[in-house]
C-alpha positions as CSV (number, residue, x, y, z in Angstrom):
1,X,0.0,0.0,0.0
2,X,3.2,2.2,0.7
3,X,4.1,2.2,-2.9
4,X,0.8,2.7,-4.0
5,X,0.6,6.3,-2.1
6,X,4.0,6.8,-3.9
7,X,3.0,5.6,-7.4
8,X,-0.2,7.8,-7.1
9,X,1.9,10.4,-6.2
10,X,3.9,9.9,-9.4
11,X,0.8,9.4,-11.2
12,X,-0.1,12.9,-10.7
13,X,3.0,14.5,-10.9
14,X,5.5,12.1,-13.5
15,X,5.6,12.7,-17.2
16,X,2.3,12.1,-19.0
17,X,4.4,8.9,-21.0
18,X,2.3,6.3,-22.9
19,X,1.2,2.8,-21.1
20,X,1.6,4.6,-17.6
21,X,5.6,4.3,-17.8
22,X,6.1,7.7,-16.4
23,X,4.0,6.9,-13.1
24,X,5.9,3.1,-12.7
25,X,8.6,2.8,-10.7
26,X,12.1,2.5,-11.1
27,X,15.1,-0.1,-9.9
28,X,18.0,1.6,-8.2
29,X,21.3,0.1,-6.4
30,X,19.3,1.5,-3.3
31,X,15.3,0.7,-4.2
32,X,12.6,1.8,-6.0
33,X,12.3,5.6,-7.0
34,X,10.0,7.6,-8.9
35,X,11.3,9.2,-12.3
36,X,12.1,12.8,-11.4
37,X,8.7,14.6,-11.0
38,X,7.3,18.0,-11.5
39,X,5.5,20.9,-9.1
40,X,5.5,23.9,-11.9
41,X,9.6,24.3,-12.8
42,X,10.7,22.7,-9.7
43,X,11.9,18.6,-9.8
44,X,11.9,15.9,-7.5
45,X,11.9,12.2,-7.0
46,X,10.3,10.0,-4.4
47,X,13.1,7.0,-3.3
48,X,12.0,3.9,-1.0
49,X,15.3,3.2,0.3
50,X,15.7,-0.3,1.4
51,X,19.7,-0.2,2.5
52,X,18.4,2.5,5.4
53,X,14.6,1.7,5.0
54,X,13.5,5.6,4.3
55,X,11.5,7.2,2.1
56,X,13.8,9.8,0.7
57,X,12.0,13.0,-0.9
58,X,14.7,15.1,-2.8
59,X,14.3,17.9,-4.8
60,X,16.5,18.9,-7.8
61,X,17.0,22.7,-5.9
62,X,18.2,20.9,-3.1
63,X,15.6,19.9,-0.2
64,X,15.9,16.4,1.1
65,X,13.5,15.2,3.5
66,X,13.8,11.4,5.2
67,X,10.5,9.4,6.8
68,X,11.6,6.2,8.7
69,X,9.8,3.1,7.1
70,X,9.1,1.5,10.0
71,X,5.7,-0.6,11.0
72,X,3.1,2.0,11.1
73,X,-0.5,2.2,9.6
74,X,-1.1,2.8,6.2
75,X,-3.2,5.9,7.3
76,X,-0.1,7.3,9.1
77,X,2.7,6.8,6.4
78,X,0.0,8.5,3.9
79,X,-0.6,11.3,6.0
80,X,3.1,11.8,6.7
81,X,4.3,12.0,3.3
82,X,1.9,14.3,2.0
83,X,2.0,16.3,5.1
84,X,6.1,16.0,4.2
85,X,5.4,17.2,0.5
86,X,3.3,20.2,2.1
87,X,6.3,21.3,4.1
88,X,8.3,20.9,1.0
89,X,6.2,23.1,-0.9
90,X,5.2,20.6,-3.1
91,X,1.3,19.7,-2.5
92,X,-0.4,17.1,-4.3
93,X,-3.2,15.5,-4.0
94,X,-4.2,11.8,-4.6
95,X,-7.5,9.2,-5.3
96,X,-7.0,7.7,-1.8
97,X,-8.6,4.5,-3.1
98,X,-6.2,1.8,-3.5
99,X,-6.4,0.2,-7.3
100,X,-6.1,-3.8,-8.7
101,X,-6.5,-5.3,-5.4
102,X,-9.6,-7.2,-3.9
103,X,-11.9,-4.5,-1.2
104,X,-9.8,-1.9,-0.9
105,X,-9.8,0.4,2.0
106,X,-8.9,3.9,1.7
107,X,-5.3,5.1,2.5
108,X,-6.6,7.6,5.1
109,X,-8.9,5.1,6.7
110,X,-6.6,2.1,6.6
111,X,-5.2,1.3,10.3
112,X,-5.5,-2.4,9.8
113,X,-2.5,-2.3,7.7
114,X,0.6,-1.3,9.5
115,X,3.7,-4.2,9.1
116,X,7.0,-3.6,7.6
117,X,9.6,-6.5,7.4
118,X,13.0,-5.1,6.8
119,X,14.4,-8.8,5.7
120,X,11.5,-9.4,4.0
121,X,11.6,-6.4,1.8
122,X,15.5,-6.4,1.7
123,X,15.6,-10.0,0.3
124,X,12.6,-9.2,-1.9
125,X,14.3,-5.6,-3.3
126,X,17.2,-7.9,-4.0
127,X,15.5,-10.3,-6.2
128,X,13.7,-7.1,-7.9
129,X,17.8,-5.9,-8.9
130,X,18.9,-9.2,-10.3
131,X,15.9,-10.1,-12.1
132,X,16.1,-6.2,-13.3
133,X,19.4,-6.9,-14.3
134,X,18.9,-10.5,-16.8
135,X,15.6,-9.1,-18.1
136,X,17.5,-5.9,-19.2
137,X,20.2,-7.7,-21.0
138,X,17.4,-10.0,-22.8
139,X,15.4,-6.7,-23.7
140,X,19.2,-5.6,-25.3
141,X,18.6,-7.3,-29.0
142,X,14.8,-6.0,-29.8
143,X,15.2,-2.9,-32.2
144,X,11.2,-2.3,-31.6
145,X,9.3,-0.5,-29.2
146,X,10.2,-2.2,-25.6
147,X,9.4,-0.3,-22.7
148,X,12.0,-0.3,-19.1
149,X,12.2,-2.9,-17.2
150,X,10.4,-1.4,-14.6
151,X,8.2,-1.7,-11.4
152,X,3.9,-1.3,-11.7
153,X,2.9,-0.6,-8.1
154,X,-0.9,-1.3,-8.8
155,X,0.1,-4.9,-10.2
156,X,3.0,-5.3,-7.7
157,X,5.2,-6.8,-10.5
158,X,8.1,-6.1,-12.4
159,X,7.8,-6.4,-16.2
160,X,9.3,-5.5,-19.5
161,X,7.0,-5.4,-22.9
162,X,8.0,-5.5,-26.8
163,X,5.5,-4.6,-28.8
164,X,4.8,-5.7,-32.7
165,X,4.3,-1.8,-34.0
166,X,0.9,-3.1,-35.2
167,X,-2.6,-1.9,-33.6
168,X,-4.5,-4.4,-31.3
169,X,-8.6,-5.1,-31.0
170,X,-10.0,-3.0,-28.6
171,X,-9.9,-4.1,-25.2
172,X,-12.6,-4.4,-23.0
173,X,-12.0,-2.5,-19.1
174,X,-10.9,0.9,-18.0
175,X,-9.0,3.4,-20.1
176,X,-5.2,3.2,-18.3
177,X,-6.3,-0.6,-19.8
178,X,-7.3,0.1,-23.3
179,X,-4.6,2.4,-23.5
180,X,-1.8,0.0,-22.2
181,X,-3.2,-2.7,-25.1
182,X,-3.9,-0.7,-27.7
183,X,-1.3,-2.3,-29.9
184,X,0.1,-6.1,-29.9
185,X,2.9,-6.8,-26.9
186,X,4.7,-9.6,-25.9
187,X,5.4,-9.0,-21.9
188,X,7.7,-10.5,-19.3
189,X,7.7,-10.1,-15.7
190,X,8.4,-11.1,-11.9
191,X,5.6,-11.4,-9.7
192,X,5.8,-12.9,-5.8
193,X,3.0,-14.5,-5.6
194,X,-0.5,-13.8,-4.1
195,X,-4.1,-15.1,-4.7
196,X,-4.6,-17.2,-7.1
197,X,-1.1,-18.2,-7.7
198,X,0.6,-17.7,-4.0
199,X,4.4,-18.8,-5.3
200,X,6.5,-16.3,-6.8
201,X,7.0,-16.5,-10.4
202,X,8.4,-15.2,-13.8
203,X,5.8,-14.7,-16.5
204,X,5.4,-14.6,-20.3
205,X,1.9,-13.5,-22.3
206,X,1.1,-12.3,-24.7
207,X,-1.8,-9.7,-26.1
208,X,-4.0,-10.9,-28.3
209,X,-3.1,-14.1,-27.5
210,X,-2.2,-16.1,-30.8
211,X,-4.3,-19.2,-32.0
212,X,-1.7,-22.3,-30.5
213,X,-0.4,-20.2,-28.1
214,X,-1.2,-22.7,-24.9
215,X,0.8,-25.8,-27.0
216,X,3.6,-24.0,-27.9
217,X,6.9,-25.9,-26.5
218,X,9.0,-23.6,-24.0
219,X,12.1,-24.3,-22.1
220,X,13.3,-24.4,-19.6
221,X,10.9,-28.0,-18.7
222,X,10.0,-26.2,-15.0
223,X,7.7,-23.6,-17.7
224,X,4.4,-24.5,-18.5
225,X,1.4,-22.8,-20.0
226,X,-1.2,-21.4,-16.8
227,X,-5.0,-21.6,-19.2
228,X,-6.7,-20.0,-16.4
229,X,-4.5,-16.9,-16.5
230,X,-3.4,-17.5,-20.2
231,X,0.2,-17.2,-19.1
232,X,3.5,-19.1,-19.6
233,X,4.6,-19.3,-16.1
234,X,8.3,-19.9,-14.7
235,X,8.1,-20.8,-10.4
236,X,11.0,-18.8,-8.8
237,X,12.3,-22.1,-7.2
238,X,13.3,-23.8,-10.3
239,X,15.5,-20.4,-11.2
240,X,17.2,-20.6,-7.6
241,X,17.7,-24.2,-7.6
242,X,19.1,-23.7,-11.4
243,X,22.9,-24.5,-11.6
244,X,22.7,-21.2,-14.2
245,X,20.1,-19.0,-12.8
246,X,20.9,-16.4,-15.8
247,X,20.8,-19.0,-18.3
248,X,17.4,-20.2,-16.9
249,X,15.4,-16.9,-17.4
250,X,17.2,-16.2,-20.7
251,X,15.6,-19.8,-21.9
252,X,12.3,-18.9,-21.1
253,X,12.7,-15.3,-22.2
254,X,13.4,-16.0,-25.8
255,X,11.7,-19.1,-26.1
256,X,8.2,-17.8,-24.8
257,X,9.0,-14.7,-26.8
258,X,9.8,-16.5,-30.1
259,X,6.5,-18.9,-29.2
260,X,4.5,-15.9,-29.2
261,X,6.5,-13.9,-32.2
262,X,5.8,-16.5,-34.7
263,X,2.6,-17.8,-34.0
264,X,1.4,-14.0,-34.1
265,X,3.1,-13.1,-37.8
266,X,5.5,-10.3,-35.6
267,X,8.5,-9.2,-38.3
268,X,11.2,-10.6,-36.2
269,X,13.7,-9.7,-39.2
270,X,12.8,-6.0,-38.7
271,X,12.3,-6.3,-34.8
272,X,15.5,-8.0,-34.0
273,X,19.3,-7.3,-33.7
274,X,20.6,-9.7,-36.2
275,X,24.2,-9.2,-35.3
């Protein structure tokens, strides 16, 4: 819920980019951060600092404010920061509703919420850079549109998307929705788990989804198809227990990519590095 105040925050401030990539958030060698923001001519970012668990507010003129992230309510740490932003002279103000989960409760009315699990989040940031890291260097060799590897606060995943060039059907749900799917896109990701699937997981889809899609064959043999998410899925165990972790994610990276690719006409001599 923490980086949900935050990403609304960069929702309403970030650079109007397509997809919602300016409101995502960012890996750093210290967290997640906000792309530099705007209040009129001034800048600033918004850093969740898990190597001395803060929330770091810094401006580009030189104001750098620090809130503990310590267990407290989700009603507290969202009063805080934009009390903090106030005193900053930067006001903003955000939907309070929380988005893409099951009955939300607002931020400002939310006490039931108040853990925060410094070796939880430490080990979890951790996974977040090397995953980050390989999914970067498989993004390398696509010439086409490809957005960051970056983190969506709403979904609580890390993803990276290649998209085709051509337009898609339209898509049925809310506009940030439409929007994101307008044209065809072949998307990877991390995702740690949660109702229905609660292991963490790398993923593949794509959107539309081609004809012979589910049967396509996929490596490494830990992947398989999910039909009720329509999803190649990857558990994190097999990629820990993998005497080549790298090598693991790059497999089923280009092989759920090429899957998808082929069966769905993309130009793959126009898209892709050939050297």
């Amino acid at each position: 819920m923490w980086t949900q105040v935050v990403g609304k925050i960069a929702l309403r401030r970030g650079p109007r980019l397509n997809h919602s990539w300016g409101s995502a958030l960012r890996i750093t060698s210290r967290g997640l951060s906000t792309r530099p923001l705007r209040h009129g001519m001034r800048s600033f970012t918004l850093l969740f600092d898990f190597l001395q668990h803060a929330l770091v507010i810094e401006t580009a003129d030189g104001d750098v404010r620090s809130l503990p992230l310590v267990p407290r309510s989700v009603a507290d740490f969202h009063a805080d920061v934009l009390g903090t932003l106030r005193a900053m002279d930067l006001p903003v103000k955000i939907w309070p509703m929380p988005v893409e989960i099951p009955d939300p409760v607002r931020f400002d009315r939310d006490d039931g919420h108040r853990s925060y699990d410094r070796d939880a989040v430490s080990r979890f940031w951790r996974v977040l850079v090397q995953m980050e890291r390989v999914l970067g260097d498989c993004r390398a060799s696509f010439l086409g549109k490809c957005s960051p590897v970056h983190f969506f606060w709403g979904s609580f995943d890390l993803a990276v998307t290649r998209f085709s060039g051509r337009a898609a059907p339209t898509r049925e749900g809310p506009a940030f929705m439409r929007e994101a799917y307008s044209h065809e896109v072949i998307s990877h990701g991390f995702w740690p788990g949660g109702a229905p699937l609660p292991e963490p997981v790398l993923y593949a889809y794509a959107a539309p989804v081609p004809a012979g899609l589910a049967e396509a064959a996929v490596r490494p043999e830990a992947a398989f198809y999910h039909r009720e998410l329509g999803e190649f899925l990857l558990p994190y165990a097999a990629v820990r227990g993998a005497a080549q972790p790298d090598e693991t994610i790059r497999q089923f990276v280009e092989s759920t990519y090429g899957a998808a690719a082929d069966l769905a006409g993309w130009d793959r001599a126009a898209l892709e590095s050939q050297s």
